[in-house]
N, C-alpha and C positions, 0 to 999 in steps of 0.2 A: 452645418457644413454648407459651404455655399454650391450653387449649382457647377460655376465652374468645377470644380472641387468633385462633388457629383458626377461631372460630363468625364474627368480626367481617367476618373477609378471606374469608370464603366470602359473605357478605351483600354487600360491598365489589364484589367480582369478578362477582356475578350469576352465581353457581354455583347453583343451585338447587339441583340433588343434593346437590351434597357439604353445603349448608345445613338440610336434611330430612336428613341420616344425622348433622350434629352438635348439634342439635335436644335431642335426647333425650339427649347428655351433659353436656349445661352445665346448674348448678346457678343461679339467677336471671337468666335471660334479660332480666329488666326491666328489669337495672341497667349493663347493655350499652349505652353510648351513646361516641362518638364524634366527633370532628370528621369531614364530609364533604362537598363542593365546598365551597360558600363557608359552610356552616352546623356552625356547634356546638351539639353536646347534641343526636345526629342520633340515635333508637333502631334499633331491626332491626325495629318495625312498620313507621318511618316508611320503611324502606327495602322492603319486602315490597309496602307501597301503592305507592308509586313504580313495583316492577318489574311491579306485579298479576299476586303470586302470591295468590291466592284461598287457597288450601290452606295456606299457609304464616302468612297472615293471619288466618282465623281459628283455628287452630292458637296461635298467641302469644297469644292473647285469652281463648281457653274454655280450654286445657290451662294453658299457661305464665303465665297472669294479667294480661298485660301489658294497660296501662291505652289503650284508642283513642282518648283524651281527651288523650293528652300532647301536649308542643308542642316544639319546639328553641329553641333560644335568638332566634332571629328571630320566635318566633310562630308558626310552620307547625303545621299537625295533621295528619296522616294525611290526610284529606281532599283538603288541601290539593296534595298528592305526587300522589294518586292523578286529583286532575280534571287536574294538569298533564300526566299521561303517558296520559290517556285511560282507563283502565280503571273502568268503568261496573259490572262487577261487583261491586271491591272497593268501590263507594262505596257502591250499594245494602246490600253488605252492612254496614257499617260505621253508614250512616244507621238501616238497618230492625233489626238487633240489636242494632247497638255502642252505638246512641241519640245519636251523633252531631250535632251541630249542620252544616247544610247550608251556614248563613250564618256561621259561624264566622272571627272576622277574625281575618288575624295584626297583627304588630309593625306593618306599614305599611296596615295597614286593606283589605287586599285578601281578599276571599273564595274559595272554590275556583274560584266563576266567573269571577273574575279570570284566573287563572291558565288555565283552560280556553281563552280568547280568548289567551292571550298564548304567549311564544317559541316553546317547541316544543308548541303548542296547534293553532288549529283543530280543535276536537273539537267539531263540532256534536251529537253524540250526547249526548256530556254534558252540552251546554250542555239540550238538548232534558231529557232526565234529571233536573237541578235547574230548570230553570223550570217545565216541564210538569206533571210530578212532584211534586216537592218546592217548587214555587211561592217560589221565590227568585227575589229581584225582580231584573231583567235593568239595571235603573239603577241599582244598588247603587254608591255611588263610596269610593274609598278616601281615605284623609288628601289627597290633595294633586287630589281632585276626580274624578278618572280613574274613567269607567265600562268597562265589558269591551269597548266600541264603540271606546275610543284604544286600551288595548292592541291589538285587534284591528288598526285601522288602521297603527298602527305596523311591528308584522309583518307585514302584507301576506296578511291572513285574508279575504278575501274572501268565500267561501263564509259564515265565522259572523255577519259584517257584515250579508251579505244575510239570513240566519234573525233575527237581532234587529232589523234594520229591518225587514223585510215580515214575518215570524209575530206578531215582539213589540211592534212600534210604538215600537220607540224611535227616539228624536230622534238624526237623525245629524249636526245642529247642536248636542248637548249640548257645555259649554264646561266647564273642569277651571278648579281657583282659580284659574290666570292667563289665562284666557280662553282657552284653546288649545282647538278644537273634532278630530276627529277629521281631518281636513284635514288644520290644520299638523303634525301628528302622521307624517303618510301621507306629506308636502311634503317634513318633516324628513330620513325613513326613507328617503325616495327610490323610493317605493313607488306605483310609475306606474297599476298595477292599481288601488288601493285609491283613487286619486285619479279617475280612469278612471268610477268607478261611481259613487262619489260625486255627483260633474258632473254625470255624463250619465244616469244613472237615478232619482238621490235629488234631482238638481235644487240639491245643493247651493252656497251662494254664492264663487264662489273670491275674492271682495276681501272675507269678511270678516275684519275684526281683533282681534288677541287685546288682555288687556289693556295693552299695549305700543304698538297702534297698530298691530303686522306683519299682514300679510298669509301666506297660504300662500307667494305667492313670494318674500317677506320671508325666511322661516324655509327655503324650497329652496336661496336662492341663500346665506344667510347657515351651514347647513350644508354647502355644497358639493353639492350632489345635482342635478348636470347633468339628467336624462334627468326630472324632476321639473321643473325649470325650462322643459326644450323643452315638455313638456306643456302647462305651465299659461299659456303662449304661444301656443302654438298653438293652443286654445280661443279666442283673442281676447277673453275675457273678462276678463282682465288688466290692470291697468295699470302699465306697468315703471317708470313715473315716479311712482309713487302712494307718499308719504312716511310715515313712522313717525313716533309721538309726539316720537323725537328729530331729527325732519326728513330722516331718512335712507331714502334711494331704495333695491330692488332692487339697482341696479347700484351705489350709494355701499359696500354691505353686501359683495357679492362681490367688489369693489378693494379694499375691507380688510383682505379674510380670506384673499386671495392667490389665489382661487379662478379657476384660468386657464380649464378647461374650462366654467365657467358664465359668465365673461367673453365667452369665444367662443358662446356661445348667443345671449345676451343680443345679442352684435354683430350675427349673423346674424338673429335675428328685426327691426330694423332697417333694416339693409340690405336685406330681403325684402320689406318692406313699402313702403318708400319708393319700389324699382327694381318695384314690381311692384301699382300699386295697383287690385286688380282691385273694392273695395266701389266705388267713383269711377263704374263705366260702368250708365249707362241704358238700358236698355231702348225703342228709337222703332221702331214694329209700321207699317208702310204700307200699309192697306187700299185695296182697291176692284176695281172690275168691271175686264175687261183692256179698256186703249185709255182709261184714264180720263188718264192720265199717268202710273203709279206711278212704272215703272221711270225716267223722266225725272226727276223729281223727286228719286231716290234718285244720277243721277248729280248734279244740281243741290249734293246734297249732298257727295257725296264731292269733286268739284270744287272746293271752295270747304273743305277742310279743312284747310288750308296756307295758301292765299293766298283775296285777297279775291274778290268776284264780277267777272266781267268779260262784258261782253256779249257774247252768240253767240248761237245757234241748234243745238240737234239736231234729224236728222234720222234718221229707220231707225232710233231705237232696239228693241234686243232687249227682250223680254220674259224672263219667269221660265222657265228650261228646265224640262222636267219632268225633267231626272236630279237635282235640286237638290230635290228631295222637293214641289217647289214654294215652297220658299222659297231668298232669298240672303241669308246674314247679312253684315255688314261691321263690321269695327270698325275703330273711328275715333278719333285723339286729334284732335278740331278746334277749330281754334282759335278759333269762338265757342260751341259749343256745348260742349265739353268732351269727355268723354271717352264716347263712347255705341255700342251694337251697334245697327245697322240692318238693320231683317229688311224685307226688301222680299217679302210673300207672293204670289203666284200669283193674277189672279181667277178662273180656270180651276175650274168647277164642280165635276170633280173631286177636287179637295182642298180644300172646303168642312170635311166629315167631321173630318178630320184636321188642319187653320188649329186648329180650338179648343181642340184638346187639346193643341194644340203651343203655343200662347196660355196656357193654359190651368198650363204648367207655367212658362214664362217669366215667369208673375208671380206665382210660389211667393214667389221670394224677396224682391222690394220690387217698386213701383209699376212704371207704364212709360205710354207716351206712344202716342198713337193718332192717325195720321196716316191721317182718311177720304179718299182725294181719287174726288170726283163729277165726273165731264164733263157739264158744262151744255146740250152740245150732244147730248147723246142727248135719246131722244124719249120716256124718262119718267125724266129725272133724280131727283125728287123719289122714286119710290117707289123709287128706285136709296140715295137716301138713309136712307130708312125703315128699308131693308132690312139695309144697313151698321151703323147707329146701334141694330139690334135686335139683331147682335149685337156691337159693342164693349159696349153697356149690360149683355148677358149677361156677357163675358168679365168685364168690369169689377168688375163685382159679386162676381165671385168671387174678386177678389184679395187677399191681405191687407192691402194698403196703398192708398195714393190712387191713381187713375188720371188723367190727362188725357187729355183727346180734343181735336183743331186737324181741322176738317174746312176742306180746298184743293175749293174750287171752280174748273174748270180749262174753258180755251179761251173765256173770255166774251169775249176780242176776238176770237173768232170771230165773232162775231154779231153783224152790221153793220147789223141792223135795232137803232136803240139804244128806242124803242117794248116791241119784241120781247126786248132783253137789257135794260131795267129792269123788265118784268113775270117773267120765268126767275129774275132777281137774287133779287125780292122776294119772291117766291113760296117758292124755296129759303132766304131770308136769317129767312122766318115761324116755320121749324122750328127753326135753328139754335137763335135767340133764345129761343124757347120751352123748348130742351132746356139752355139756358145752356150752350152750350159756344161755345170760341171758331174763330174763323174769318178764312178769309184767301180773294180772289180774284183768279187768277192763270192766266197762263199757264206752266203745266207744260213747255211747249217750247221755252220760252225761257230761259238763264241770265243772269238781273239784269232778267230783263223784271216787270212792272207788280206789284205785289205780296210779291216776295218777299224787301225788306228787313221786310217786317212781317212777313211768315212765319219768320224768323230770330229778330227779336227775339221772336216769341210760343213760339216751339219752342226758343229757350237760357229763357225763363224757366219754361216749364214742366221743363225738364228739374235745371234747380237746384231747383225743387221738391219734385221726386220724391229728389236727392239730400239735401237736408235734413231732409227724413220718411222717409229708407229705415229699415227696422227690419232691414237685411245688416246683418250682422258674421262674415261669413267667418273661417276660423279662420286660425292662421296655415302651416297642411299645405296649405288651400288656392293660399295665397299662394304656397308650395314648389312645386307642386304646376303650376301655371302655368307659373312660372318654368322648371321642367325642361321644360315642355311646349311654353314658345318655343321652346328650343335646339335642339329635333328639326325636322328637314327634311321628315319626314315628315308628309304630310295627315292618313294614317290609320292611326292604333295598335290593336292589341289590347290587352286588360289585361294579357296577359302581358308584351308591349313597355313598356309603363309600369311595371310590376314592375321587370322587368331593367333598366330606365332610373335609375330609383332605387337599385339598389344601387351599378349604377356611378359613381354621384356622387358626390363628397364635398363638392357646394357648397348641396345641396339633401336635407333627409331628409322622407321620406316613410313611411307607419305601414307595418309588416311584414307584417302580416295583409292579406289580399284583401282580405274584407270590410270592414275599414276603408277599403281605398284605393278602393273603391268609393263609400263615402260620401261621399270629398273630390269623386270627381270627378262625382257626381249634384249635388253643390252647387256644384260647379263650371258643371254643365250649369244649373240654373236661372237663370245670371245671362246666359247667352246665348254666352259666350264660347267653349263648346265643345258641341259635342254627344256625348250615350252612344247609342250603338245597339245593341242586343239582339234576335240572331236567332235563334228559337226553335229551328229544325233543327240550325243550325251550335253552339250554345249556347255561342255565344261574345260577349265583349262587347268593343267598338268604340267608340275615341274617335276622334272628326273633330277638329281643329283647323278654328276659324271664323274662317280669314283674311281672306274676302273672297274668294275664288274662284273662280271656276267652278268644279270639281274636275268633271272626267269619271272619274275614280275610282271616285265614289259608285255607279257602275252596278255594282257588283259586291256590292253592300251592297244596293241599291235595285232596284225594279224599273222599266223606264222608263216606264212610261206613270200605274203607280199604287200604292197602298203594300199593295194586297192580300195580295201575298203575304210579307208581314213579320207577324209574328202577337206578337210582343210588344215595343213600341218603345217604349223608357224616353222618345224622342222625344216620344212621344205620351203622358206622364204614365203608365207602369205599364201604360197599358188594348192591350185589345187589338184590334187595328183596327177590325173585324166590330163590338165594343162601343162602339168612342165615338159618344156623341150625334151622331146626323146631320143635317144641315140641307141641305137639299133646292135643288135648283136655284135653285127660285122663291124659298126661304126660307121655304117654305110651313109647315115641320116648326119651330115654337118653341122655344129652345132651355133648354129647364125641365128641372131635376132632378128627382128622385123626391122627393113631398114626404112628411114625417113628423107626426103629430102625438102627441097624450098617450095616444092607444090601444095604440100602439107603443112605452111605456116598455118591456115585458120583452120584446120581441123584439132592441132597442137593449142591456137588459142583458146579455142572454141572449150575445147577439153576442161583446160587452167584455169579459165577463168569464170565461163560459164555456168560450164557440167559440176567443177567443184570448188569454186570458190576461191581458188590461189589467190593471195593479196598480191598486186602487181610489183609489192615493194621490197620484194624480197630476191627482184631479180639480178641483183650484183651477187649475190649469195649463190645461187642457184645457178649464173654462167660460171661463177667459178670452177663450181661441180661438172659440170659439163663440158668444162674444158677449155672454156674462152680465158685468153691471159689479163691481168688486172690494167694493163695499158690499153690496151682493147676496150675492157670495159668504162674505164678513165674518157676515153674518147668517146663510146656512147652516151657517158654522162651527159661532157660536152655539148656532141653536135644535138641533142635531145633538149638542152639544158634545167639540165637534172627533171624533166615532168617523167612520173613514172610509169604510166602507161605506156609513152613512147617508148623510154627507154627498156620497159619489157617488150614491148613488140621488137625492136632493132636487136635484142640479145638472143631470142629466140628464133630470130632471120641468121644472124651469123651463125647460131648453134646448126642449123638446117643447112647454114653452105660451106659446115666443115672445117670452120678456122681455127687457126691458134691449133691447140691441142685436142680437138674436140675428137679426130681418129684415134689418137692415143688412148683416149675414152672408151673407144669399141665404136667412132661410126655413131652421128645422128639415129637413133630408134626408141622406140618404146621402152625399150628394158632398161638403157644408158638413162632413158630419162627419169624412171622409177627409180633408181637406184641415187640418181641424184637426190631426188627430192626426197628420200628417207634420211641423209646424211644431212638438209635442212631441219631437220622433222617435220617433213609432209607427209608422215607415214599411213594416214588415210587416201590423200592422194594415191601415193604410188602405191598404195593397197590395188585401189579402183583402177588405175592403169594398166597393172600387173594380170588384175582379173579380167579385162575386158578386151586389151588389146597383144597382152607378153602369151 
């Protein structure tokens, strides 16, 4: 075997010794080239880069002559080997002596940064190295459109994804000549992670279309890539029926292509949604003083959720126990109202404090309906009203979506002086009118007595109301998520029982990580259907199922008389008990957030960006929430032009001086601004906001 021969397969084999001991016997090292993997006319630099050996590289350049400027038969240069296998020395030196070109394309127009982002890449070091550095531009695309963000997406680079979108500002909606954005790419790959971040951090849009009309799950289910499919489903942002320039559906693409395991996704997301529609249920909140009627009125309702009304009479109805935290949820499919959770709250002064934070979270996620019922016959109804209506109008305001309020004026056939009950009538019917809400007068202790077919029809239409404007889109882990959580007997789960509940299932999957399963079921809890409990000693966390129950369980979770000693109750929105806003017996204590104004822009930056990290890019998002209109922000783009620091600074100046809709919000403050930033999911954020400053 001759030495060349010898020198080749010592390069070949990644011998490094034996390649420095035959170095110095071969006679033109230059003209050593080779077929290697898939490349011909491969030299022993281009192989030196690749393994960075340093020593051995520039050795073949200053000694042996050999040229760092060659290429192989596909166009690779040395460069190109070395950003692919990571080695930041050989390229430094290669760029700083060898005079190298950084941006150097091969045969398919990809540069070394290409290759850094791609197969066996994720090399943010080098990526850092030529952009920082050597100022190669991070959108650089090759022949067929591809910037280093599809590679990246493809392999499931996550970490270079996030340095080029948040260091470099690149677009993680850029599109390759057939419209394919970093998405389908990720969709294709099966690359759950990559898809993951995208969504949920970058914001990006999962229906939009390449030039073909597909979708991301167009190109999941038409690749076969199940666990890509379950994702992009499970977001609910999806649409499985949504057709392709050639008319063809998700599911038309995976019957095609024989794809059984994305068939069965596809089936199950279906079936989940159908057997399980938890977006459907409303939210109806039953205020008032005790003895006014509530709890009557609340069986009025459950009575009447099967069958029609029939005339009776209660009598001795119970009130709200205090092991029920002071509230009793019910959920109901009824059959005029639809499908709604009934929270019959306590008026028991005691859990005044605690009614609005627990309010407060139940209409995080869409609208809900407020049932004030006043007893006529107390001896100062009207300021019983006042008091009510100060704060629904609080809660209300702080919701993201629309509210309704039906204020039940209750026991006016008590009052057989009719002189006497059309002055009480008018008097209370002065305020309603004025506050434009609507109203019903009845007796609460009768089922089918005087009033309360108009109390049905005005509480089924405000509750289709709130269902046609909800802005819910529960995902579809939600939905799963449920559904395992009927089948359990059990009242009361820990997170670990719901872990182990999930795996033993094979009719329901749910996300592997805690902290994800956490997040299904906190959005779980905003719709009312379950509650999370979090006790700070035991640090453990607590799902209730909200059957309708009494549960004398909860005393084990609760304490009976008051919630003092629970010290951080996801219940009560994140806060913690000692901190929620209180409102005082008499309701003397008003229940206003702390307000902010434009003096307070850098203690607000400061906060964001500093204290906990907000990426600045998420600020179109997050004025929205807060109330600034999208013309508005259109023109901060603008005069900003589009740099997103500016344009966070300039969105959170306007937010501070009130415009657009930002009162509608509730008024520039802390709370408006937490409450935004959980509906981005910045829910650590407005965790830490809530705790330090709400």
């Amino acid at each position: 075997m001759s030495l060349e021969r010898k020198c080749w397969d010592a390069f070949e084999n990644e011998d490094h010794k034996e390649a420095v001991r035959l170095l110095a016997l071969v006679k033109e090292l230059n003209k050593i080239k080779r077929r290697y993997s898939v490349w011909d006319n491969v030299s022993l630099l281009h192989l030196s880069s690749r393994y960075g050996w340093l020593d051995v590289t520039k050795g073949l350049i200053t000694k042996y002559h050999c040229d760092p400027h060659e290429r192989n038969d596909d166009g690779w240069t040395c460069l190109h080997y070395a950003a692919w296998r990571n080695h930041v020395d050989v390229m430094r030196y290669l760029i700083d002596e060898g005079h190298c070109d950084p941006m150097a394309v091969n045969g398919e127009g990809c540069t070394p940064l290409h290759y850094a982002a791609s197969w066996e890449g994720n090399h943010v070091d080098v990526m850092r190295y030529l952009i920082d550095e050597c100022h190669c531009d991070p959108m650089a695309v090759n022949r067929w459109g591809w910037t280093p963000l599809h590679y990246a997406a493809e392999d499931n680079h996550v970490d270079v994804m996030r340095y080029l979108i948040d260091e470099c500002d690149c677009d993680p909606m850029a599109v390759d000549s057939r419209g394919w954005t970093p998405l389908h790419y990720a969709a294709g790959g099966n690359q759950v992670d990559v898809m993951r971040y995208l969504i949920d951090e970058c914001h990006c849009d999962p229906m939009t279309v390449n030039g073909t009309g597909g979708t991301p799950l167009h190109v999941a289910t038409s690749c076969g890539s199940s666990a890509a499919v379950g994702y992009l489903l499970s977001t609910s942002k999806c649409d499985p029926l949504a057709k392709d320039n050639e008319g063809r559906t998700p599911f038309k693409l995976a019957k095609e292509r024989g794809h059984t395991d994305t068939l069965s996704v596809l089936k199950k997301f279906g079936d989940i949604k159908s057997s399980h529609p938890i977006d459907s249920y409303v939210n109806v909140l039953l205020v008032g003083n005790p003895g006014a009627g509530k709890s009557t009125l609340s069986h009025v309702i459950n009575d009447t959720a099967t069958g029609s009304i029939v005339l009776g009479s209660f009598r001795n109805v119970g009130g709200v126990v205090p092991c029920t935290a002071g509230i009793i949820p019910y959920k109901l499919q009824h059959r005029t109202l639809g499908n709604i959770i009934l929270h019959d709250f306590a008026g028991h002064s005691e859990y005044y404090s605690s009614h609005s934070a627990v309010i407060e979270n139940l209409l995080q996620g869409s609208g809900g309906v407020f049932l004030i019922v006043v007893n006529i016959l107390e001896k100062e109804p009207v300021k019983q009203l006042h008091q009510w209506l100060t704060v629904v109008r609080n809660e209300a305001h702080k919701a993201l979506n629309q509210c309704h309020v039906i204020v039940i004026v209750s026991h006016k056939d008590e009052i057989s002086n009719p002189v006497e009950r059309r002055r009480r009538k008018e008097e209370i019917q002065e305020i309603i009118v004025r506050e434009r809400y609507d109203s019903v007068f009845l007796d609460c202790r009768k089922l089918g007595g005087s009033g309360v077919d108009s109390f049905f029809n005005k509480l089924c239409s405000a509750c289709e109301s709130i269902r046609s404007t909800s802005g819910r889109n529960l995902s579809l882990y939600c939905h799963m998520m449920y559904g395992l959580l009927e089948e359990r007997k059990e009242n009361i789960l820990t997170l670990s029982d719901v872990m182990s509940a999930g795996k033993d299932n094979d009719d329901y999957f749910i996300p592997d990580k805690r902290e994800n399963v956490l997040d299904v079921l906190h959005s779980l809890h905003s719709t009312g259907l379950i509650s999370v409990l979090k006790i700070e000693d035991k640090k453990e966390e607590f799902l209730v199922n909200a059957t309708g129950t009494r549960r004398t369980g909860l005393k084990e979770i609760l304490a009976d008389e008051s919630l003092s000693d629970i010290s951080n109750l996801s219940l009560l929105g994140g806060q913690d008990i000692k901190e929620v806003i209180e409102i005082t017996e008499e309701f003397k204590t008003p229940l206003t957030p702390i307000k902010l104004d434009i003096k307070k822009l850098g203690d607000v930056i400061k906060v964001l960006t500093s204290d906990q990290h907000l990426p600045c890019s998420v600020w179109r998002r997050l004025g929205l929430q807060l109330g600034l209109y999208d013309p508005r922000l259109v023109d901060i783009d603008t005069d900003c032009r589009g740099k997103t620091v500016e344009c966070f600074h300039e969105c959170m100046s306007t937010w501070l001086r009130g415009e657009d809709g930002v009162r509608e919000k509730g008024g520039p403050s802390w709370s408006s601004l937490a409450t935004a930033l959980d509906t981005i999911d910045q829910k650590s954020i407005s965790s830490y906001i809530r705790d330090k400053y709400c």
